[in-house]
C-alpha positions as CSV (number, residue, x, y, z in Angstrom):
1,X,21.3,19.1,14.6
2,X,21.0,15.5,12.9
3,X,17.3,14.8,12.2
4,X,15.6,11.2,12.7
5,X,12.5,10.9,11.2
6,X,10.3,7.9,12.4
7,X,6.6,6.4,12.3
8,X,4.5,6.5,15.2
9,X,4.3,9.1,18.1
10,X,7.0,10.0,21.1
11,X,7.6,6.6,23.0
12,X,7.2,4.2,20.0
13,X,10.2,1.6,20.1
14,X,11.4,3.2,17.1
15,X,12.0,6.4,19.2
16,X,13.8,4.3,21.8
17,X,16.0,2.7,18.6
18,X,16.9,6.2,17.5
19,X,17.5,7.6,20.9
20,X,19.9,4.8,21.5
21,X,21.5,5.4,18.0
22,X,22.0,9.1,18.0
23,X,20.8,10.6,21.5
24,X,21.0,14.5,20.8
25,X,19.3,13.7,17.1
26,X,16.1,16.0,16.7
27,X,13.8,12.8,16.6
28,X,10.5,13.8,14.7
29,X,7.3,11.5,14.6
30,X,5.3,11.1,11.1
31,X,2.3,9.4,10.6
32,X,3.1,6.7,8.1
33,X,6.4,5.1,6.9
34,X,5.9,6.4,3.5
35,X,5.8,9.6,4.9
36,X,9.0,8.9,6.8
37,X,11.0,7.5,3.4
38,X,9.3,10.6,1.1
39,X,10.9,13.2,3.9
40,X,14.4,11.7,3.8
41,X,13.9,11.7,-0.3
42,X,13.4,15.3,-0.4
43,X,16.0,16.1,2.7
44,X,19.4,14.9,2.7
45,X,20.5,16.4,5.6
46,X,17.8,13.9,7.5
47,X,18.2,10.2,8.2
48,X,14.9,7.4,8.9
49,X,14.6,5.0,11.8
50,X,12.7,1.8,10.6
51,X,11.3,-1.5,11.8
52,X,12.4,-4.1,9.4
53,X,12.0,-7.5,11.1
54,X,10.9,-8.9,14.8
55,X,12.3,-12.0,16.0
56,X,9.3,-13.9,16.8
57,X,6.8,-12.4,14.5
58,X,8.6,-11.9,11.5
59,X,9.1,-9.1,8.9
60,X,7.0,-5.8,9.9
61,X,6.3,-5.8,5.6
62,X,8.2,-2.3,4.6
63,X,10.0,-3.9,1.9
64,X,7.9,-2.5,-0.9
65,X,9.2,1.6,0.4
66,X,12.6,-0.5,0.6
67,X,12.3,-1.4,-3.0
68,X,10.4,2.2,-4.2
69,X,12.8,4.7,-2.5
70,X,15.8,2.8,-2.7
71,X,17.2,5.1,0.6
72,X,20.9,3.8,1.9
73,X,21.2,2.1,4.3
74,X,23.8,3.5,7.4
75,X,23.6,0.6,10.0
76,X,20.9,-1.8,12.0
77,X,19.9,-1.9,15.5
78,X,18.6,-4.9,17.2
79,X,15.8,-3.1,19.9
80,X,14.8,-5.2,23.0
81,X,11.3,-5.5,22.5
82,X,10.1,-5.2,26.2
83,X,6.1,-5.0,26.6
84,X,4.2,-3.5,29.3
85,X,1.0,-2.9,30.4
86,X,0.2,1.0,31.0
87,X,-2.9,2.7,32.7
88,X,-4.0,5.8,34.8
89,X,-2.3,6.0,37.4
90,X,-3.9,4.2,41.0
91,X,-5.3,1.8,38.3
92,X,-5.4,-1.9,39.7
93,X,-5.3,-5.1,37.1
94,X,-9.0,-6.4,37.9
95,X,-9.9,-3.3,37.0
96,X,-9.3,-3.4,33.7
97,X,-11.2,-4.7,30.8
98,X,-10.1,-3.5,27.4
99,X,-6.6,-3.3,25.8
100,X,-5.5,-1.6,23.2
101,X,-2.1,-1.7,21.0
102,X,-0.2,-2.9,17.8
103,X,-1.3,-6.0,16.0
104,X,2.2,-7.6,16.6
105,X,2.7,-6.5,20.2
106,X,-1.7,-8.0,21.3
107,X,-0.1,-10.7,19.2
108,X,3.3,-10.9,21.7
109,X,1.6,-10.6,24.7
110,X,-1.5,-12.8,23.5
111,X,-0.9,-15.3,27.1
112,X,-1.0,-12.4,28.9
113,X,-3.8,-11.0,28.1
114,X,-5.9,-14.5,27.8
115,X,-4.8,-15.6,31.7
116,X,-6.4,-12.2,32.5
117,X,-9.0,-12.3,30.1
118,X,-8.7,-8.6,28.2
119,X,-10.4,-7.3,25.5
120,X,-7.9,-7.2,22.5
121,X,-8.1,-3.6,20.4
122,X,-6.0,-2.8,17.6
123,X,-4.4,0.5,17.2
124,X,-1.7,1.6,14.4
125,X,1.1,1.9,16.9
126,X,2.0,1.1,20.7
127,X,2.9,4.6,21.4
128,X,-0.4,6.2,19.9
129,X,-2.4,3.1,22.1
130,X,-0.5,4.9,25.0
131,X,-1.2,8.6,24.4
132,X,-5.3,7.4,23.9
133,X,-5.1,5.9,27.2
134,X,-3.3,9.1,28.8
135,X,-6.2,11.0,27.5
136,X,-9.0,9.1,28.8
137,X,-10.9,9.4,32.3
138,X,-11.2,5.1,32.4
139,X,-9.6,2.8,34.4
140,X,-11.4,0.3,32.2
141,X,-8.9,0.7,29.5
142,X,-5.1,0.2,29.2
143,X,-2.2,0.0,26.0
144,X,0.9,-2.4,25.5
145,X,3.6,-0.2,25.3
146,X,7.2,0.6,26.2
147,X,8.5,1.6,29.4
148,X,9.2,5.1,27.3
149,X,5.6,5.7,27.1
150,X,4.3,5.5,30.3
151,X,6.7,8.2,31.1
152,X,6.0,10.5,28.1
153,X,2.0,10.0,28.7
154,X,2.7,9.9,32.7
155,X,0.6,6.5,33.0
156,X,1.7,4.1,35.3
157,X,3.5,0.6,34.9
158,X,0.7,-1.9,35.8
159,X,2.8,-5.1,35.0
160,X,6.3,-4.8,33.3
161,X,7.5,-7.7,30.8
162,X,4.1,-8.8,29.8
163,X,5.4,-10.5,26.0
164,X,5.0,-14.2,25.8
165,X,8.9,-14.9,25.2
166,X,11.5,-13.0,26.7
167,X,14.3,-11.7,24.6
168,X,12.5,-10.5,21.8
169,X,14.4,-8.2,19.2
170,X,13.0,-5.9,16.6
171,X,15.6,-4.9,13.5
172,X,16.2,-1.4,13.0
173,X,17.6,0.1,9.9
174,X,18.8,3.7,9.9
175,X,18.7,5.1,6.1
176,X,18.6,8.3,4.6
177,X,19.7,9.8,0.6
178,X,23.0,10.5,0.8
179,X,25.7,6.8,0.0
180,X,27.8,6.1,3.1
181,X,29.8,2.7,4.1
182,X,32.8,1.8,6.3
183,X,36.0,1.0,5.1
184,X,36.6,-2.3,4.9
185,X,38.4,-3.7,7.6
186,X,38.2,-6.8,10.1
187,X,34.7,-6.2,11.7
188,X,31.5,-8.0,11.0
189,X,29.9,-6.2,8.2
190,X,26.3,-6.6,6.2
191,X,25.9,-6.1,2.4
192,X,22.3,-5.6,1.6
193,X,21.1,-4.8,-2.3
194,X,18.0,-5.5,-4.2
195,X,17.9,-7.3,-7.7
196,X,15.2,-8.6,-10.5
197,X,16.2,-11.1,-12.6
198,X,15.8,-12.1,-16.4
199,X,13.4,-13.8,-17.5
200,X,13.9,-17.7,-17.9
201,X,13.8,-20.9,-16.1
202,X,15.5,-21.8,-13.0
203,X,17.3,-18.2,-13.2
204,X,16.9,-17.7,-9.5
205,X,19.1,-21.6,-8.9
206,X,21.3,-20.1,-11.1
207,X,22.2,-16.8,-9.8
208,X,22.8,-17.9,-6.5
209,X,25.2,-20.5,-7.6
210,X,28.2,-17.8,-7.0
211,X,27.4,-17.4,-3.4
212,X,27.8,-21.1,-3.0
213,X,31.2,-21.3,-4.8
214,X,32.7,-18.5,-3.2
215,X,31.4,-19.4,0.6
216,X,29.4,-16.6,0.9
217,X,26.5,-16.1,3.7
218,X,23.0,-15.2,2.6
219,X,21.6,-14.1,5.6
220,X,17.9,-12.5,4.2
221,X,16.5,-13.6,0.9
222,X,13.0,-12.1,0.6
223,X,10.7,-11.7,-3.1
224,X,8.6,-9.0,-3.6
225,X,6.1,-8.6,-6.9
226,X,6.8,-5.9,-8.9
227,X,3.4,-3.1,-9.1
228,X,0.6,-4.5,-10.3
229,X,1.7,-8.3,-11.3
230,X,2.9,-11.6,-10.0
231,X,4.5,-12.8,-12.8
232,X,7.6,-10.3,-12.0
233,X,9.8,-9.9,-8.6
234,X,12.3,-8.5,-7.5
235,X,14.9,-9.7,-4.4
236,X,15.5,-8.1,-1.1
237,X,18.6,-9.8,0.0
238,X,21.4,-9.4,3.0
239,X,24.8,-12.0,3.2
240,X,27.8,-11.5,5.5
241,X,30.5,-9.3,4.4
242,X,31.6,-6.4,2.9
243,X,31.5,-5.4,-0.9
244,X,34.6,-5.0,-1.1
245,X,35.8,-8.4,0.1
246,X,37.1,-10.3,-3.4
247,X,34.5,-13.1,-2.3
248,X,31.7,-11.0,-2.6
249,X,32.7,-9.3,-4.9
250,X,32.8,-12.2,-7.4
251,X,30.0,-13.6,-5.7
252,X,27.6,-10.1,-6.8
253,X,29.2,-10.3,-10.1
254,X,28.0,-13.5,-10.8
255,X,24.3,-12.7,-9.5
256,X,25.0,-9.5,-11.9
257,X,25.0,-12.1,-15.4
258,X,21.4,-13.3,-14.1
259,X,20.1,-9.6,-13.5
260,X,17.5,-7.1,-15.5
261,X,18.3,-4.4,-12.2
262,X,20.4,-4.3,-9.3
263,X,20.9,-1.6,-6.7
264,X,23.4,-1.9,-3.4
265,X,21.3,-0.8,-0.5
266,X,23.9,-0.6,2.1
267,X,27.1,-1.7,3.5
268,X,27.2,-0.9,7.3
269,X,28.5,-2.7,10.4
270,X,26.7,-6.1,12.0
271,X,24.9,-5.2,15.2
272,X,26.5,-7.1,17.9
273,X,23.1,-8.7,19.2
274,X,22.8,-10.1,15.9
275,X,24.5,-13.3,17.1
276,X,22.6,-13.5,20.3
């Protein structure tokens, strides 16, 4: 049986994104995401499932394990970010004071829990916010989670669809050790690779110049500083179309000329919700 490591504990939205990736996967919970890129490292028979960006919040900020462990990248999955509000069961709204959760989802739901004048606490995860309140004896206290977790921690569904917008996404990546890609054919497809460039003046204008010529989408372009200094950086970057296309292919090549390092990530299918 396929293994899915991911960060957090049972009910987390990155178990719902692997359950709706690979259902019958053996989906196992580690504390931290290092932990979750370290076991893939050292197990190639195992795959991660990873929060790389939210639509309304931004990037989650794994790019540095991105950059250290250099894992392939299999394909992304846009999750439906759907907050709730979860407590003991019989618990009623005005009875409840404190919540707790992830930074980003208090942050989602921040009207919400204003208009009703809650007590924000922040937790590492949404799941583990969920599994506190399961274990408590207060109908003081409640966590922002998914639907998922009020039924692994048997709490009850207070008010569903609590977030400030609706239609919020979080991106997914599924990696693991092992290279994989699709043959190239006539789908939507994502190229996503990593680079550091030489050192000189305007090399970053330059190296994109290719893209330009050769129509070529750049769909993420993110800098990260290399250990210890911020006078060196490498690129985290995603454009529309497979590697084997001619156009990006002379597009990369071109970047190449500009480059000290540069490392494919992944080629793997567009999500369809991408365009929504």
């Amino acid at each position: 049986m396929a293994k899915i490591f991911f960060q957090g504990t049972y009910g987390a939205y990155s178990h719902l994104a692997a359950l709706s990736i690979e259902p019958k996967a053996d989906i196992i919970p580690c504390k931290t995401f290092d932990e979750c890129f370290s076991r893939a490292l050292n197990d190639s028979t195992s795959k991660i499932i990873i929060p790389e960006s939210n639509r309304i919040t931004g990037n989650i900020g794994i790019e540095y394990l991105i950059f250290k462990y250099r894992l392939n990248i299999y394909s992304e999955c846009f999750q439906k970010i759907e907050h709730n509000l979860l407590a003991l069961k019989g618990t009623k709204i005005n009875e409840i004071e404190h919540v707790y959760s992830h930074a980003q989802a208090l942050s989602q739901c921040s009207k919400f829990i204003k208009s009703n004048k809650l007590i924000e606490h922040v937790r590492a995860d949404t799941a583990g916010s969920a599994e506190m309140v399961s274990k408590s004896n207060s109908k003081k206290i409640a966590a922002i989670a998914s639907q998922l977790s009020a039924k692994t921690y048997n709490l009850e569904i207070i008010k569903n669809n609590i977030e400030n917008e609706k239609g919020n996404l979080t991106r997914f990546l599924l990696m693991g050790k092992n290279i994989s890609q699709p043959n190239y054919g006539k789908k939507k497809y994502i190229t996503s690779f990593l680079f550091k460039l030489k050192s000189k003046p305007a090399a970053l204008y330059q190296s994109l110049g290719g893209f330009a010529i050769n129509g070529v989408n750049l769909t993420k372009l993110q800098s990260y500083p290399e250990k210890n200094t911020f006078d060196s950086f490498f690129f985290l970057c995603d454009l529309d179309g497979h590697i084997e296309d001619p156009k990006v292919q002379k597009s990369l090549e071109e970047l190449g000329l500009h480059c000290q390092d540069f490392h494919v990530l992944g080629v793997f299918e567009a999500d369809v919700l991408r365009e929504k």
